[in-house]
N, C-alpha and C positions, 0 to 999 in steps of 0.2 A: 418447349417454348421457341416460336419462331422468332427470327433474327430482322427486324424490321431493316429498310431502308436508311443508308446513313443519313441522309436530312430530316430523321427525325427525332434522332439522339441530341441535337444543338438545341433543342427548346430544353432537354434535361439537362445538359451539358453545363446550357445559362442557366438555370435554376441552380443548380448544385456549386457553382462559383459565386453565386449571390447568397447563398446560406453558408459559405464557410466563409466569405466576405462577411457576414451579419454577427457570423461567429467570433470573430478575430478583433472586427473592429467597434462592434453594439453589447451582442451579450456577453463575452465576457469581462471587459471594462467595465460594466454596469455590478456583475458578481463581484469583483472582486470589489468594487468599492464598495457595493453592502455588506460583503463580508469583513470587509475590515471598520467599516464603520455601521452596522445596521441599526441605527435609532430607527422609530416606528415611522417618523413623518418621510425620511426616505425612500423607506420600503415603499408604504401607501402612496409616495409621489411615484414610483417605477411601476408598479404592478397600476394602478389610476392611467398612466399614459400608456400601457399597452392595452388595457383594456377593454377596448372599443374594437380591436381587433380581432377581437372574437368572436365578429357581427358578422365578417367576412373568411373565415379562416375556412381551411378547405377541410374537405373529409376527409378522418383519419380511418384508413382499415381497421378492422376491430382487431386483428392478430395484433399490428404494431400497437394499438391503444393498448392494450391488454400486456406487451410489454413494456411501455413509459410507465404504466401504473405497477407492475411488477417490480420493476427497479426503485422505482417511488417507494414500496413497500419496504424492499432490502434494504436500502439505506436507512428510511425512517426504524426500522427496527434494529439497525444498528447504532442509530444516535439516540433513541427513545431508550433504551435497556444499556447502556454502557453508564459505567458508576460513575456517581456523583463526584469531583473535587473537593474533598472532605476541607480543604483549606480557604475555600472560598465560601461566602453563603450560599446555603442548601436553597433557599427558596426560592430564586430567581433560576438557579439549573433547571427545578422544578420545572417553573412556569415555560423554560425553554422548550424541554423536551414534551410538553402539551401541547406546546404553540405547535411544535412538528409536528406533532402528530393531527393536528388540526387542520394543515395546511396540507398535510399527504391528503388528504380526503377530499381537501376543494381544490388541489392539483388533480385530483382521476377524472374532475370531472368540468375542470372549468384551466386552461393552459397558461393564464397571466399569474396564478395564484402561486404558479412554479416557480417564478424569477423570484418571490418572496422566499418559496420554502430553500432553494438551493443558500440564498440567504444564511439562513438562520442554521441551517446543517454544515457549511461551509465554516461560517462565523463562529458563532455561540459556542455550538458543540464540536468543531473542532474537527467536522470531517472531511476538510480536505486532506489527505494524507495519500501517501503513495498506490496503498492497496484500493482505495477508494477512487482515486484519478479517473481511471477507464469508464465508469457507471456512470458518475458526475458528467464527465463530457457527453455520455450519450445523451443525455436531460438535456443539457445546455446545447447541444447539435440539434435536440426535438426543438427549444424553444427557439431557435434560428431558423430553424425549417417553419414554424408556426407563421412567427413574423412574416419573414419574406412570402411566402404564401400568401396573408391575407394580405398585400400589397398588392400581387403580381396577380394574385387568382388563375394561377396556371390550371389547363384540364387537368380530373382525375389522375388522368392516367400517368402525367408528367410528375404530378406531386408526390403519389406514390414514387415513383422510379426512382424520384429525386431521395426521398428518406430512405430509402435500401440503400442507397450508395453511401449519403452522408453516413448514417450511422454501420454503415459494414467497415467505412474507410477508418469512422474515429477509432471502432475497436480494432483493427489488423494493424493501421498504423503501430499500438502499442507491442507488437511482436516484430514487424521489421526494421524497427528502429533497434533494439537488440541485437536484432541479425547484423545489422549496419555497425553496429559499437566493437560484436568481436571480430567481422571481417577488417577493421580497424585495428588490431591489438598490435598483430604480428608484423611481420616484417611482407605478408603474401597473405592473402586475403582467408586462405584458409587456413592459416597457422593455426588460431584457436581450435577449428575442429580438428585437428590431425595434433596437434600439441598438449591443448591443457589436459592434466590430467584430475578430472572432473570428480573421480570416488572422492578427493581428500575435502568435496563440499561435504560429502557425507560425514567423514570424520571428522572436519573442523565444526559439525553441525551436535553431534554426538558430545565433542568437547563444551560447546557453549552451552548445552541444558537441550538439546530436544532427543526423545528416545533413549532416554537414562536407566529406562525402566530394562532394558534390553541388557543382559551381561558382555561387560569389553569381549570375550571371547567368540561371540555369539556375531557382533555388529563386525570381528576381525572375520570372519569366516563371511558374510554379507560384500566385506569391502574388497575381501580377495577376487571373489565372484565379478563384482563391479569394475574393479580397475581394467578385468579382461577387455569388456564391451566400454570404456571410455571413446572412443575411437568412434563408434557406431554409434553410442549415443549421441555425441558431438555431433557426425555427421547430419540424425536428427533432430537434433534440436536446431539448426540451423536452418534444414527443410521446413519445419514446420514455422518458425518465427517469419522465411521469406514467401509463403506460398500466400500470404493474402497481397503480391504484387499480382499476383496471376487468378485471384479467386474471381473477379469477376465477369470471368467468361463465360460461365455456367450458371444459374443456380445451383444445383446441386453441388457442383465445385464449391462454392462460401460456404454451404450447411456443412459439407466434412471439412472442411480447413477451421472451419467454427468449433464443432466439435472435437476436432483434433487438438487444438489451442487449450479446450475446459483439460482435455485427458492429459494435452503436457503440463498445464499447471498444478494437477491432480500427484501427477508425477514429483514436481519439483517438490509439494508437501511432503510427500512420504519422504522424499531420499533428505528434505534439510528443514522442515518444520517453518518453510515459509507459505504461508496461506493463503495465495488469492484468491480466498473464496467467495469475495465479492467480481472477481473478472469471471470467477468460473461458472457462475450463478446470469453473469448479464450473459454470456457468450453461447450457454446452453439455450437460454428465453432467447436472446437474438435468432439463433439456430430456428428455433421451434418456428416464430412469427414467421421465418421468410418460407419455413416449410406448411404454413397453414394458409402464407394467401393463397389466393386462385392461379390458373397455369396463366391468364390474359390479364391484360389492366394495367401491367407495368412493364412491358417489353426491353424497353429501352435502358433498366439496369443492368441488365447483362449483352453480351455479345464485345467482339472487340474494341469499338470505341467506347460504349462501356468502363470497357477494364482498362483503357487509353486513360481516360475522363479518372477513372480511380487511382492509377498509378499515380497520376501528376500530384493530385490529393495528398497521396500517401508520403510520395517524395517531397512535398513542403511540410507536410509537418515532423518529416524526420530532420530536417533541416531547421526546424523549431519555426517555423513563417506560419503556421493556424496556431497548434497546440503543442506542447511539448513531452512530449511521455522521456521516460527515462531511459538513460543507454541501457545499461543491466549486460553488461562483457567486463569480464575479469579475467585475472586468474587464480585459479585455487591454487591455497598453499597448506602443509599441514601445520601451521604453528599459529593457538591463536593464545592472543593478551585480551583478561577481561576483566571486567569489573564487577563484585559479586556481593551482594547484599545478607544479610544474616541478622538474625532477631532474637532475642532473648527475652522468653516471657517471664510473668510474675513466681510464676513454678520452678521456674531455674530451667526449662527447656531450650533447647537452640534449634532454629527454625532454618532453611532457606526464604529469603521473601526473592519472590518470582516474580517473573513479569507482569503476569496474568494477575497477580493479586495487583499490582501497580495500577490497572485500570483506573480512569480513561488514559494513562500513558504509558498502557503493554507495548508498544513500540518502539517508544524511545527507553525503554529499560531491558527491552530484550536487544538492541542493537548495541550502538557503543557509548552508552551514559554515562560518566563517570570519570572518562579520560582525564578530566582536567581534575582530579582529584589526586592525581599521584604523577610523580619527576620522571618515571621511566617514559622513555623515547617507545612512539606505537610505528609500527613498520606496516600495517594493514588496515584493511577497514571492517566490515561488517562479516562476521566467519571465516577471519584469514585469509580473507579476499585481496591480490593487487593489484596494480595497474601494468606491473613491469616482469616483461617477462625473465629476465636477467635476474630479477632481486628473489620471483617465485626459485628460479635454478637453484639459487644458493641456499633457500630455506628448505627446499629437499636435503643439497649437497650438507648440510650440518647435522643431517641426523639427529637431532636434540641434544649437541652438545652445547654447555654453557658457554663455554668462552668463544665457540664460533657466532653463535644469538647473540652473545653480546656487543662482539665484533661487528655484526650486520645492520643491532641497533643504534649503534655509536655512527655509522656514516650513513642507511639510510631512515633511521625513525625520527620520529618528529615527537618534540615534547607538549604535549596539550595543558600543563601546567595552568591553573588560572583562580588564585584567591578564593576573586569576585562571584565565580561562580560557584566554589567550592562553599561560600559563607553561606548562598543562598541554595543551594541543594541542601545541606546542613538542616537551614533555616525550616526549607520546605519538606522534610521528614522528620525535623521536632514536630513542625505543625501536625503534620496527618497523623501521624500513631498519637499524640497529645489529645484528638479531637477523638480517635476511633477509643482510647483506651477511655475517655469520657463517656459514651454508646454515641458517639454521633453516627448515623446510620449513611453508608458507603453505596447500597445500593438501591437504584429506584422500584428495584421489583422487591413483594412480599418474598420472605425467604419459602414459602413453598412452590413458587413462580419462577425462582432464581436458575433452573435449567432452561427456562427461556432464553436467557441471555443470550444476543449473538456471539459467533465466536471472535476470537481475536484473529491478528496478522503474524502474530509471532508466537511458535510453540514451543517456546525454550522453558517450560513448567517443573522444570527435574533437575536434581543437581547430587551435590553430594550430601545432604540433609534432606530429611524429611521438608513437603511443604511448608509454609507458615500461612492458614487459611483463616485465620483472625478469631482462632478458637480462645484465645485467652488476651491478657493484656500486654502489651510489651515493654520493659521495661529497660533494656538495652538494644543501640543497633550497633552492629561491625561492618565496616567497608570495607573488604579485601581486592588484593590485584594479583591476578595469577596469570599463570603461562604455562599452557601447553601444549605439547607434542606430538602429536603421531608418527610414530615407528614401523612403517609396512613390512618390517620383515620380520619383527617379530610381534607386532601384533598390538603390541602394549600402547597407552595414552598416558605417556610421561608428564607427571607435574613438574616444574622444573621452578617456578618460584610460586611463593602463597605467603604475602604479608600483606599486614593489616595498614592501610592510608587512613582510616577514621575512625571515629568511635565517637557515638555518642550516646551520652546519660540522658535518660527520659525523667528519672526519681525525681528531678525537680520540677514543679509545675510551671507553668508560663506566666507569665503576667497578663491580663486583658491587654495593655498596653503594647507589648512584646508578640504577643497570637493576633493583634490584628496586621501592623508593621509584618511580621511572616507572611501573612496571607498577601499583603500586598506587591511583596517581593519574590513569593516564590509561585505566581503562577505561571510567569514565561521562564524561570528556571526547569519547571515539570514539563515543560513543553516546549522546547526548543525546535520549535517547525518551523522550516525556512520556505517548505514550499508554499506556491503562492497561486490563487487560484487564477 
């Protein structure tokens, strides 16, 4: 691809700053207000007024159509097949997840229909969430590029250029903001890659429930392996989160930094059971479309001012000024405090209940739920993750003895203590196992259908019990808080505390009166999402 003339890139330049301008200050102020409030006559008032835009809106190449409609797909099959909240009425989820799916259909082929559907997938079903962010923006990036287009009616060839950039910019921004968080930690920019030592994600990952299935002996000889190459992989992972500053000098350059991105996230699944399988699924389709258009028509995406034009992009929304992706820089530590669910059915069996049964809020029960249900001070966050590299030292330096953890807890954890929440989490697992031990039915697929399900973000499904997959009734739940260890020199995954903070008896039934008051209390206790679209 030839490198045009620099005075031809300022008609893409202005284009591409009028769609992140469209972005920032139109469509997503308009999402978030349907999503937190979508009555119908809103909707129909926002998708009515862009409407007409559609008379004018420019031509979309079939590679990019074919990816907005892809993505459409992934998402609606992630909010259309994730289970029903047994504590709320089934019949309105229903009609939710129909409307989506209704609205994915007259999104592929009609682009006002989309500011509805992000709606109703953001709102209703509750899919804006971390693992989901990246996808979302690229929709909400297409419908800003739509708009401004059918305003401005720039040529073909500008409009295209302009959607390669906006949406190559919104998905890289979510990797060099990362890269930006751990050259942030240390004291010199590359501490994190040359310091943290990254196995003990593995093992703090092993501890919380993902690859349980594996013998401690087995993941010890894996972690011995890993800790050699921390170092190098650190150095990569930092290469690859920063290289989409520089991806748009090439095409080809953004296809393998695209692809390289699916293959690290690929990676981070295996080593700690966190899934971006929705980044790695848009990143792949991104990939493809920009390897399917033609070599001419869009010149002006790539080449130096190009990747000028995208840097600056990328650097306001690491600075949070378009969109906000998250830092994602820590450090690993090997000691993690969790909170652990367990079931007791009508048979006298004792179950793990997991996070993945917890759908639609695998998320928040595979991270840190619970906290506020027990007095011990938490020193970490999500897999024994910290912020401080000092406090990581010393969770090494104790080797899993008791009284130095406890020492560490006492000056730096914090008590997440809290009733109110504790009544209503309570509240909100009499309801569900109440409703499910009733047959109130959990999922919207036929159970011969039920491997359709998309997958979750969190694969902490293993523990130290068997599953609990809703084969019987449950008639008791246990809440326990434990803490453990990792020992690199000998290998072992020290328990070090395991007591029970709750218990609660199911034997009594509810009252109609009592099961609706639940329901009304405990749906923002199950879902404690702060992010915002």
């Amino acid at each position: 691809m030839s490198t045009p003339p620099l005075p031809s890139y300022v008609a893409t330049a202005a284009l591409v700053a009028a769609v992140v301008t469209c972005y920032r200050f139109s469509v997503s102020p308009a999402v978030r207000a349907l999503a937190r409030h979508p009555t119908p006559f809103a909707v129909i008032a926002a998708v009515t007024f862009i409407a007409p835009l559609s008379l004018r809106s420019s031509p979309l190449p079939g590679p990019l159509h074919w990816f907005v409609v892809s993505v459409i797909a992934l998402l609606t099959w992630r909010g259309a097949t994730s289970d029903y909240d047994v504590t709320l009425p089934i019949g309105p989820q229903r009609r939710e997840k129909l409307l989506l799916l209704f609205l994915a259909v007259a999104s592929a082929f009609w682009a006002p229909a989309l500011l509805a559907w992000i709606a109703v997938f953001c709102g209703r079903l509750r899919g804006w969430q971390h693992h989901a962010m990246m996808p979302v923006r690229l929709l909400k990036a297409y419908l800003a590029w739509f708009v401004v287009t059918a305003f401005l009616a720039p040529p073909p060839s500008d409009a295209t250029a302009g959607l390669v950039l906006v949406l190559g910019c919104v998905s890289l921004s979510h990797y060099v903001k990362p890269a930006w968080s751990k050259a942030r930690l240390g004291p010199r920019p590359w501490s994190w890659a040359w310091d943290n030592l990254t196995h003990y994600l593995m093992a703090s990952a092993y501890s919380w429930g993902w690859a349980r299935f594996l013998p401690s002996r087995k993941v010890f000889q894996l972690l011995r392996r890993a800790r050699v190459v921390d170092r190098p992989v650190n150095i990569l992972t930092m290469v690859v989160e920063a290289a989409g500053l520089v991806a748009f000098l090439d095409r080809r350059l953004l296809i393998a930094i695209l692809v390289a991105t699916a293959l690290f996230n690929l990676a981070v699944a295996l080593a700690s059971g966190i899934l971006f399988w929705e980044n790695i699924a848009a990143n792949i389709g991104l990939a493809t479309a920009f390897g399917l258009l033609p070599d001419t028509g869009y010149d002006t995406a790539f080449g130096r001012p190009a990747a000028l034009v995208a840097l600056t992009v990328i650097l306001l929304s690491t600075a949070d000024l378009l969109w906000q992706p998250w830092h994602l820089g820590w450090w690993d530590s090997p000691f993690t405090a969790r909170i652990h669910w367990q079931v007791e059915t009508v048979s006298g069996a004792t179950r793990g209940l997991y996070n993945d049964y917890m759908c639609p809020y695998e998320r928040e029960f595979g991270r840190v739920e619970g906290y506020f249900l027990t007095d011990e001070p938490v020193l970490h966050g999500h897999l024994g993750i910290v912020w401080d590299q000092r406090l990581r030292d010393l969770l090494v330096q104790a080797r899993g003895e008791p009284d130095r953890l406890h020492q560490l807890k006492q000056t730096y954890g914090r008590t997440h203590r809290n009733e109110e929440q504790s009544a209503e989490h309570v509240a909100f697992l009499t309801a569900m196992f109440n409703r499910l031990n009733a047959g109130t039915r959990k999922s919207p697929l036929p159970r011969w259908l039920r491997h359709l399900k998309a997958p979750g973000g969190q694969l902490y499904r293993w523990g130290d019990l068997p599953a609990y997959r809703g084969e019987e009734p449950v008639r008791h739940i246990t809440i326990r808080y434990e803490e453990r260890c990792y020992l690199p020199e000998t290998g072992d995954f020290v328990l070090l505390a395991d007591h029970v903070v709750r218990e609660i008896d199911l034997s009594a039934p509810m009252t109609d009166l009592e099961d609706n008051t639940t329901c009304a209390r405990s749906s923002s206790t199950a879902a404690p999402t702060s992010e915002s679209c």
